[in-house]
N, C-alpha and C positions, 0 to 999 in steps of 0.2 A: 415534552421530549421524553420515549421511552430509552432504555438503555440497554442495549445486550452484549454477552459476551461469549467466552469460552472461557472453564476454568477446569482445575485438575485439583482434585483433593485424595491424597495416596496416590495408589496407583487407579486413578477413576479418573475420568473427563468426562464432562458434560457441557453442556450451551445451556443458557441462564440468562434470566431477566432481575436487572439491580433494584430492586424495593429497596428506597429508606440504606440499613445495612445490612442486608440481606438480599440473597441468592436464592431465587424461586429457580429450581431444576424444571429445564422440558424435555421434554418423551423425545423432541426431534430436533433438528437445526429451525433456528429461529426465521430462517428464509423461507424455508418450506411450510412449518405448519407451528403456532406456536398453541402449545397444550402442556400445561403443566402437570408433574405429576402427584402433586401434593406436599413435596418435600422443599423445605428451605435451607440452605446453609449460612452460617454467617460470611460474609464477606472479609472479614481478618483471617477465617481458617480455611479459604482457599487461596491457590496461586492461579494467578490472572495468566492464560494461556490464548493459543490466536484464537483468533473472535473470527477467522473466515475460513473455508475449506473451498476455495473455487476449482473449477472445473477448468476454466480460463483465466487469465490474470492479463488484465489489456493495460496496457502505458500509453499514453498519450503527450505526444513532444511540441516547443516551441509552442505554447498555449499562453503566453506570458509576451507582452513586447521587451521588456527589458531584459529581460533571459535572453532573446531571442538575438539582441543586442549587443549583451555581452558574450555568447556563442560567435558571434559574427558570423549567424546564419540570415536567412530571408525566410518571409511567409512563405507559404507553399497554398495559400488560398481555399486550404480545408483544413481539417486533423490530421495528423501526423500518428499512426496509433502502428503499436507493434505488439508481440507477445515475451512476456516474462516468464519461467519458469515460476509455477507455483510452488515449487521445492526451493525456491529462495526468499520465502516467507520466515521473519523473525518475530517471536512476540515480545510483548514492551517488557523490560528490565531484559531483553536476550543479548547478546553479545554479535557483535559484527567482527567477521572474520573476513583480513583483507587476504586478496586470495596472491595478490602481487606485489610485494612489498614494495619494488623498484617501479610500479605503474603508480601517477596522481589517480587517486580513487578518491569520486567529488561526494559528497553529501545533496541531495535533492529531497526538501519535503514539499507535503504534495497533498492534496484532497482527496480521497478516496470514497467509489461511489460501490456500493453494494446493490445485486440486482438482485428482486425478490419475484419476480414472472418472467415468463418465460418471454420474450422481443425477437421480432421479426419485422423488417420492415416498419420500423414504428417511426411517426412522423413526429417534430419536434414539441409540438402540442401537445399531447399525448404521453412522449416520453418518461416525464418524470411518474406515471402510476405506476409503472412497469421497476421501479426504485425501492427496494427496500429501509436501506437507511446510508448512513454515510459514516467515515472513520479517518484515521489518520494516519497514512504512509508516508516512506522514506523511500527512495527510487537511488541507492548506491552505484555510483557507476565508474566503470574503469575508460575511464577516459584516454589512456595508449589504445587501447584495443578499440576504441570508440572509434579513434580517428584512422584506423587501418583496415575496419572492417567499412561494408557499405551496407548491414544492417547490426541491429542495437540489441538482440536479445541475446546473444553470449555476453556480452557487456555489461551488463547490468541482471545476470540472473545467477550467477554464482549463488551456492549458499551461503544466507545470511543476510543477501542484497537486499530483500525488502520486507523493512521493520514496517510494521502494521500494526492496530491499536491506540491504548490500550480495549476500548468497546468499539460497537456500534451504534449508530442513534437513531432512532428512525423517529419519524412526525417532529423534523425540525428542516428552517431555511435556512439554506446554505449560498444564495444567492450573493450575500454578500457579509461574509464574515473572515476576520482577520487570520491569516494562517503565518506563524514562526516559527524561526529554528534557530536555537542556541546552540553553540558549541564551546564545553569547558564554562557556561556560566555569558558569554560576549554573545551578542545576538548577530547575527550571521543574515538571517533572512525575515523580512515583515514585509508583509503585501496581503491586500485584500481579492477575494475571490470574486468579484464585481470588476477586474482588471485579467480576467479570462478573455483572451479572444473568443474563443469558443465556450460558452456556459453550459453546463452541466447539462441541460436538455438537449443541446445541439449535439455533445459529444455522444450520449446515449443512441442519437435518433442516427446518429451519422455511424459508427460501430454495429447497427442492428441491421443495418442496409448490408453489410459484407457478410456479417454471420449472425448465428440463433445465439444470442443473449439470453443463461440460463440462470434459475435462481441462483445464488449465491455467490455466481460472479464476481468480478473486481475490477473496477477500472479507476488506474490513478491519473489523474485532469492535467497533469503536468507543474511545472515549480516557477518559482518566478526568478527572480536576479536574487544573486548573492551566494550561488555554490561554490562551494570552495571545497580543499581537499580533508581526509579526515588521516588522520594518524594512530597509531597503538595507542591506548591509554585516556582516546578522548573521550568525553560525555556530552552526547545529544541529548537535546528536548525539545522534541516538537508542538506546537499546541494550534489547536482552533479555537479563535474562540476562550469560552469560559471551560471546556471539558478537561479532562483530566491530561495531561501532559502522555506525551510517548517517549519514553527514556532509555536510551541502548546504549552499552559503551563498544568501545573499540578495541581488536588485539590484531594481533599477527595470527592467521589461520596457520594449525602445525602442521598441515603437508603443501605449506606456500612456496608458489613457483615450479609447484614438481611438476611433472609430465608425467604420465602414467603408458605405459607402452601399452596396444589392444591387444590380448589375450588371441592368440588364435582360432579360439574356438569360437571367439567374437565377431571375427573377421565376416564381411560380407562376400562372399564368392558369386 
């Protein structure tokens, strides 16, 4: 299993490959071309920043029968996929900011799949080359506005909504490995990713049929049972597996509940 990530040292960011305790810097994003430039840094003397810059951010719902269950929804006999703001990307130790105090805002962890080639039309066979590596999201959603609206990406794309991290892994199976989520330390959520309706190849090959899947992409596979709401003050940990935990806490975002009037010159005539 390689490991990458994004980190920031001063005012510097870079994407990096984890040697041992050490930070090999590369020239580029680790999806596009991985070239290093000769320089290491230790890994205590950077801070761990997102590890993804996609161009799209795909969700994917009801991928879980017990979720699916305790939603008191139905299959829908394919994916379920929508788009999330990539401006709702958090990195691990960042803060989640509820944007509704008076909305139940659920906690959703989740598998996330990183795309490293360019998909079009790619059959499920196939699918997984077109994969760069995988990581570990959190899918925040505001569940009033869930159930009022008749689509999911205002919902769940506010800033802050989706913690991501702490790396990326690529040359490892994820077919079937344990995914949880602690909240405050009490375990909230375990289930294994071999309890996917839909597996990682099928969601790829099924997403590449509607649009161009490009490198760096993100698609999170959906959560299983066990979301529940999250409060100011709380502390998530999500984990796969043996990798390093995804850890965010909770506050009250400080322009929560405002409505922002549009600026006239904003206005569409």
């Amino acid at each position: 299993m390689r490991t990458f990530g994004g980190f920031r040292s001063d005012d510097r960011f870079f994407y990096g490959e984890i040697r041992g305790d050490e930070v090999q810097v590369l020239r580029n994003p680790f999806w596009n071309d991985i070239k290093r430039t000769g320089e290491s840094v230790r890994l205590t003397n950077v801070v761990i920043d997102l590890p993804v810059a996609p161009s799209k951010l795909i969700a994917v719902g009801l991928n879980y029968a017990d979720h699916i269950a305790e939603m008191k929804r139905t299959t829908l006999g394919t994916p379920l996929i929508w788009f999330k703001s990539p401006a709702s990307l958090l990195p691990h130790d960042g803060t989640i900011e509820i944007a509704f105090p008076d909305h139940q805002t659920d906690f959703e962890v989740e598998l996330a799949v990183v795309i490293g080639k360019t998909a079009k039309n790619v059959p499920a066979e196939r699918s997984l080359d077109f994969v760069f590596g995988y990581t570990i999201g959190l899918d925040i959603s505001d569940r009033d506005l869930q159930k009022t609206e008749k689509q999911f990406g205002r919902c769940k794309s506010f800033d802050t909504y989706t913690p991501i991290g702490p790396f990326v892994y690529a040359d490892v199976d994820v077919n079937d490995v344990s995914l949880e989520l602690r909240q405050n330390g009490e375990l909230r959520q375990s289930a294994r990713t071999s309890r996917m309706i839909y597996p990682v190849a099928q969601v790829v090959s099924f997403a590449s049929q509607s649009l161009t899947l490009l490198p760096g992409d993100v698609i999170l596979t959906g959560t299983p049972a066990g979301v529940g709401p999250i409060h100011a003050g709380d502390k998530l940990e999500a984990t796969i597996d043996g990798w390093p935990s995804l850890r965010n806490s909770v506050a009250i975002a400080h322009d929560a509940g405002v409505t922002r009037p549009i600026d006239s010159a904003q206005r569409i005539m």
